[in-house]
N, C-alpha and C positions, 0 to 999 in steps of 0.2 A: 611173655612175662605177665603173672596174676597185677590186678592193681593194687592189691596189698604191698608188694613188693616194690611196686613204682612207688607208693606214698614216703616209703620208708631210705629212701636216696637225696627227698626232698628236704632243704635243709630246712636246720630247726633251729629258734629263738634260741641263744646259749640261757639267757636270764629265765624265759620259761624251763626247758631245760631241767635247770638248774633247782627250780621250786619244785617241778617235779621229783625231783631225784631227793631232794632235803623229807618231801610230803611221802615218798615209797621208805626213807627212811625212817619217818618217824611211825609209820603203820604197822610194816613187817614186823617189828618185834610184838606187836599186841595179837595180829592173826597167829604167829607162831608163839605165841606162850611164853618166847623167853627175851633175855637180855641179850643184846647186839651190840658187842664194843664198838665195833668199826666194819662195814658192810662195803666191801670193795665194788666198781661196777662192776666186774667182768665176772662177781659172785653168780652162780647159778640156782633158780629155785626149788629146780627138783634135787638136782646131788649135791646141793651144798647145805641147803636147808630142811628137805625131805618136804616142800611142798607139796600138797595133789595137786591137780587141776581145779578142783572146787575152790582149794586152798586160793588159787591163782584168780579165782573170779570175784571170791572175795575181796581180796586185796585188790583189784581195782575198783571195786563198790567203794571200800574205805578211799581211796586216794581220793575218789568224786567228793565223799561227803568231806575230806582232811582242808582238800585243797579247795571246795567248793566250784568243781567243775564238770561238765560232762562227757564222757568217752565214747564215739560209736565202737561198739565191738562184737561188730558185724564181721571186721576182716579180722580179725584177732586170729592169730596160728599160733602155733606151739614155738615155731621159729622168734616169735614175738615173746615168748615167754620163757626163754631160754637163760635171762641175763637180768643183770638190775639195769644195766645197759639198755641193753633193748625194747625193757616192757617201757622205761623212760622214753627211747625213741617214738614206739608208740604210741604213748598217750600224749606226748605234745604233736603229732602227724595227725590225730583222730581227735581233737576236743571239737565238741559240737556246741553253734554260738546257741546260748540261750535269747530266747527274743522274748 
């Protein structure tokens, strides 16, 4: 099993979490251009919204500067980028402490 895959088992802060997931809400509708009633987790970025990938890299650049935090995304997979879910799981498994 990759360590990406281990990080991602590891549990995560509900309340981080949670800012995460408010912070990928309040982004995605500006990387994509439109208005977003309501973004479910289990929405997906490429078939639900027609992200790219670049699309995708963005959007976590925006969540760093949204939420003022930083992501390694060294292990970043497509698996990771599947969900609103998931890219969530990832970036509270990957915040890297600022010193």
């Amino acid at each position: 099993m990759s360590d990406s895959a281990l990080s991602t088992t590891e549990p995560v802060d509900t309340e981080l979490r949670g800012r995460i997931m408010r912070g990928i809400e309040e982004v995605l509708p500006r990387i994509l251009k439109i208005e977003l009633a309501d973004i479910p987790e289990n929405a997906c970025f490429f078939e639900d919204f027609g992200l790219t990938s670049s699309g995708t890299i963005d959007l976590v650049l925006e969540i760093e500067e949204e939420l003022d935090i930083q992501v390694d995304i060294e292990h970043l997979s497509v698996d990771d980028l599947r969900s609103i879910g998931s890219l969530t799981d990832f970036v509270a498994g990957h915040l890297v402490d600022e010193d």
